[in-house]
C-alpha positions in Angstrom: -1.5 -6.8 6.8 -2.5 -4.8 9.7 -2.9 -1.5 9.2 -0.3 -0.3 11.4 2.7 -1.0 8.7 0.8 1.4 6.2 2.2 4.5 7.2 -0.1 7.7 7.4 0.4 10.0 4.2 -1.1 13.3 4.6 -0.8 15.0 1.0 -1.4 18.7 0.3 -3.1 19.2 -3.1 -2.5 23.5 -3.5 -4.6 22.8 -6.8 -4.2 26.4 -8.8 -2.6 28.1 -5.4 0.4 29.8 -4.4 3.1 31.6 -6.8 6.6 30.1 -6.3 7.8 32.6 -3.6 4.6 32.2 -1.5 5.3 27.8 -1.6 8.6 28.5 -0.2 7.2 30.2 2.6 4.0 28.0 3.3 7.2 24.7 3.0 9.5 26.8 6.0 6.5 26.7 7.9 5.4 23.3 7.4 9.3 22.3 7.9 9.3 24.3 11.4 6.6 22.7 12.5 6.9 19.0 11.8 10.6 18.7 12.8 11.6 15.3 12.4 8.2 13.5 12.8 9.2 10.0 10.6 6.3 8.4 11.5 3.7 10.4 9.0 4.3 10.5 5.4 4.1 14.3 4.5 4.0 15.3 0.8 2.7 19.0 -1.2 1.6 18.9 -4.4 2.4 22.5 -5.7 1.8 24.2 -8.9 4.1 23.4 -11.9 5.4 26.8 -11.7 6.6 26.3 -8.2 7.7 22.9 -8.1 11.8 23.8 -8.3 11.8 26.5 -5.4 9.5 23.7 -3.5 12.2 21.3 -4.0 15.1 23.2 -3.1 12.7 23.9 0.5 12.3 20.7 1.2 15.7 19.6 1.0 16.8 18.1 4.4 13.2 17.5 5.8 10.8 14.5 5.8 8.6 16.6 3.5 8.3 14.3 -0.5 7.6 16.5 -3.4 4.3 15.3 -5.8 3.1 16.9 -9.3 -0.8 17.5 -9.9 -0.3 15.9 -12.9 1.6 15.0 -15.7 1.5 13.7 -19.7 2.2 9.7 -19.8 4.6 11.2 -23.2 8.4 11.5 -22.0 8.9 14.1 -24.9 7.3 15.6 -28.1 5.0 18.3 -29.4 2.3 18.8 -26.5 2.2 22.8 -26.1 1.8 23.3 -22.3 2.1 19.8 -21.1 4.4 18.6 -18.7 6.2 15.2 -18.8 7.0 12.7 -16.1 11.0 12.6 -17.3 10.6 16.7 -16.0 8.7 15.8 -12.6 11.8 13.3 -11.7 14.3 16.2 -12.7 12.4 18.5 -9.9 12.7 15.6 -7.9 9.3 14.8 -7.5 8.2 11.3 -5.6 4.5 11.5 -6.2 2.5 12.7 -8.8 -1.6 13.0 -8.8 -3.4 11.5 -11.7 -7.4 11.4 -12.5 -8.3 14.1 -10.1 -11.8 14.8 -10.4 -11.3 18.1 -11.8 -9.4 16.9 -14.4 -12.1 14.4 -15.3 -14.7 16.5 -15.3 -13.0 20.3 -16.4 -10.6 18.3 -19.2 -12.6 15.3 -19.7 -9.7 13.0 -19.1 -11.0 9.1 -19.4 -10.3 6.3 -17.9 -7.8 5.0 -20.7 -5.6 8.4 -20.7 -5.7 8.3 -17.1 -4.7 4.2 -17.3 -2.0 5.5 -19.7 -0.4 8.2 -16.8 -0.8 5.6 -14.7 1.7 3.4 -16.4 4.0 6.3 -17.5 4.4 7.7 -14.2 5.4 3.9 -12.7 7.9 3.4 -15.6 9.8 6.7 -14.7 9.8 5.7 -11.0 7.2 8.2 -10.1 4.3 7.0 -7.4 1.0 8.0 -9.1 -1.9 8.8 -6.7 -4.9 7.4 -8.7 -7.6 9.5 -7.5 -11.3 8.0 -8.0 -15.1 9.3 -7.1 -18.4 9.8 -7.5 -20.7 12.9 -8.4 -23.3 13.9 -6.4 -25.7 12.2 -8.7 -24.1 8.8 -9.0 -24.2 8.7 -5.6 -28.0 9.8 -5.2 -28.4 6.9 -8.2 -27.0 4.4 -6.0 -24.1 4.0 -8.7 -20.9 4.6 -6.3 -19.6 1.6 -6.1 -20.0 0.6 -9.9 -18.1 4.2 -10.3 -15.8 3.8 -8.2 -14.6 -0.2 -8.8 -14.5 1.0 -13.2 -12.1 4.2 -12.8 -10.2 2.0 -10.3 -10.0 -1.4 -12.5 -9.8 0.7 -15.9 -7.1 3.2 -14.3 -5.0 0.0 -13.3 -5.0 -1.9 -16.0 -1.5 -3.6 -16.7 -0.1 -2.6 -13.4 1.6 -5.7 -11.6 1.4 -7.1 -8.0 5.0 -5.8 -8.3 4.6 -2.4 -8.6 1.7 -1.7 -5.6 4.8 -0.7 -3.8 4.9 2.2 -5.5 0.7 3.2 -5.6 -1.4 5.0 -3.6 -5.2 5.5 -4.4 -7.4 8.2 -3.5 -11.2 8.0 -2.6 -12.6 11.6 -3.7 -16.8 11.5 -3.2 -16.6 14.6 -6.0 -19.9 15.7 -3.6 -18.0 17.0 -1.2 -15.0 18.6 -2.4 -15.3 22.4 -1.9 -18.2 22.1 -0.6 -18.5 21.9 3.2 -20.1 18.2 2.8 -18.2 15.3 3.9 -19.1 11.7 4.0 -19.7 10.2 7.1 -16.4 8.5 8.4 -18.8 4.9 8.0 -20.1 5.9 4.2 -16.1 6.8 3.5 -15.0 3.4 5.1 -17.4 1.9 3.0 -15.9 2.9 0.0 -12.5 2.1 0.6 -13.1 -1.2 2.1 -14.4 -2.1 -1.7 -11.5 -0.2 -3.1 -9.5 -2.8 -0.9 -11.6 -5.2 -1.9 -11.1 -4.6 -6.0 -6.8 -4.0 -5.0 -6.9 -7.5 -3.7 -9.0 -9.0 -6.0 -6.6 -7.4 -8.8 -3.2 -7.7 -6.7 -3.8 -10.6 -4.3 -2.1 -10.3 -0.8 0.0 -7.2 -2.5 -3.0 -5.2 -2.0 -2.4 -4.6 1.7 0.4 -2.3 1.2 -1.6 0.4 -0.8 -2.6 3.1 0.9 -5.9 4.8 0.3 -6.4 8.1 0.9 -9.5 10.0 1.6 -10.1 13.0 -0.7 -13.4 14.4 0.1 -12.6 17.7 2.8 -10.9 16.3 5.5 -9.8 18.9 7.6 -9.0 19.1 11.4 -12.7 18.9 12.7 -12.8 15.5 11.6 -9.4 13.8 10.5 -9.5 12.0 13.8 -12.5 9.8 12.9 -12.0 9.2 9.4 -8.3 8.1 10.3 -9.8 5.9 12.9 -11.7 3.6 10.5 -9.7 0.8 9.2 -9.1 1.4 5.7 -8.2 4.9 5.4 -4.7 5.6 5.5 -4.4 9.4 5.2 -6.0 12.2 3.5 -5.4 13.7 -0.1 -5.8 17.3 1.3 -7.1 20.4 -0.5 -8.1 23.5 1.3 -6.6 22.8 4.5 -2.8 22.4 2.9 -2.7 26.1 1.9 -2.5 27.3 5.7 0.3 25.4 7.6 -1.7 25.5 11.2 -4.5 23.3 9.5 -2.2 20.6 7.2 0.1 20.6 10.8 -2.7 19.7 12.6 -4.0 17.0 10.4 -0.3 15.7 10.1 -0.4 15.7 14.5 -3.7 13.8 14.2 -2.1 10.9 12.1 0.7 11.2 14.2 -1.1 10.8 17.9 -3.1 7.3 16.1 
């Protein structure tokens, strides 16, 4: 499948950002200044706390609401946790699962991660299955091995079926806050194999997932890493909190 029919999502991580009040006016912004671009998937990821007011703002726009993430429980006794049954109530469409912080601050494993996974798909939620490398795999060679074991673990028991519904994100852990971004040929690199793992594990299905780049994009250099052939967006951290920087990254996906 050519990359052409996998349309560009540009997704706004605010990580622990923005009270409720202060999403609705970042949304009117990013609202006013993408009009009715269809071509560009748009989503924010906001905090739990401001995920209603978020969803009332994006009402009427081509903006899709995503979670940071969630418990794979629908109910029960998990003090502080959030289930995907109460993401689909806000009207969530996405939801982010495995983020490296999560795996590193809350030492969530591949098998809980594998377990959201599933939940989130079963209560028609798109999980975005983030994977990457630390700075020291990478300097131990070790990325792809890394990489190809949170993927395959994290997707285990996921059908052909249900890559409709999937996207995967590439986040070299190296550069996330940092200032350091792969090179847009070492980021290609990775998500070619990523591709390479979806189709051994999903066959022709594979094509349709879109990977997203995680590791700083920003507007300096969207334009290249959206230029290489297996990137198909950007998972977006510091640049989603100002709406001039995610609007410019969502006009650079736009002009490819």
């Amino acid at each position: 499948m050519a990359k052409t029919i996998r349309k560009y999502l540009i997704a706004g991580n605010w990580k622990m950002n923005k009270t409720a009040s202060e999403g609705v006016d970042l949304v009117n912004e990013i609202k006013l200044g993408i009009g009715q671009k269809m071509d560009v998937g748009v989503a924010i990821c906001p905090p739990y706390t401001a995920l209603e007011s978020c969803a009332k703002a994006v009402e009427d726009s081509n903006i899709q609401l995503g979670a940071q993430n969630m418990h794979p429980k629908l109910e029960g006794a998990y003090t502080g946790e959030v289930s995907p049954v109460m993401l689909r109530s806000m009207f969530c469409t996405f939801v982010i699962i495995g983020h490296s912080e999560r795996r590193e601050y809350f030492k969530e494993s591949d098998a809980f991660i594998n377990e959201k996974v599933l939940a989130a798909l079963e209560s028609s939620l798109k999980p975005i299955l983030c994977v990457g490398e630390s700075l020291e795999q990478r300097e131990a060679n070790a990325t792809f091995e890394v990489v190809k074991t949170q993927l395959v673990d994290g997707l285990k028991g996921v059908t052909a079926e249900a890559t409709d519904h999937l996207v995967v994100a590439y986040e070299p852990v190296w550069a996330i806050g940092t200032g350091k971004t792969a090179t847009p040929e070492m980021a290609q690199d990775v998500h070619k194999m990523i591709r390479d793992e979806l189709t051994a594990l999903f066959g022709e299905a594979a094509d349709k997932v879109r990977i997203l780049y995680g590791g700083s994009m920003k507007p300096e250099n969207a334009s290249e890493l959206l230029n290489q052939p297996d990137i198909d967006g950007g998972l977006i951290g510091g640049a989603a909190l100002k709406a001039k920087s995610f609007l410019e990254l969502i006009e650079i996906a736009h002009s490819k």
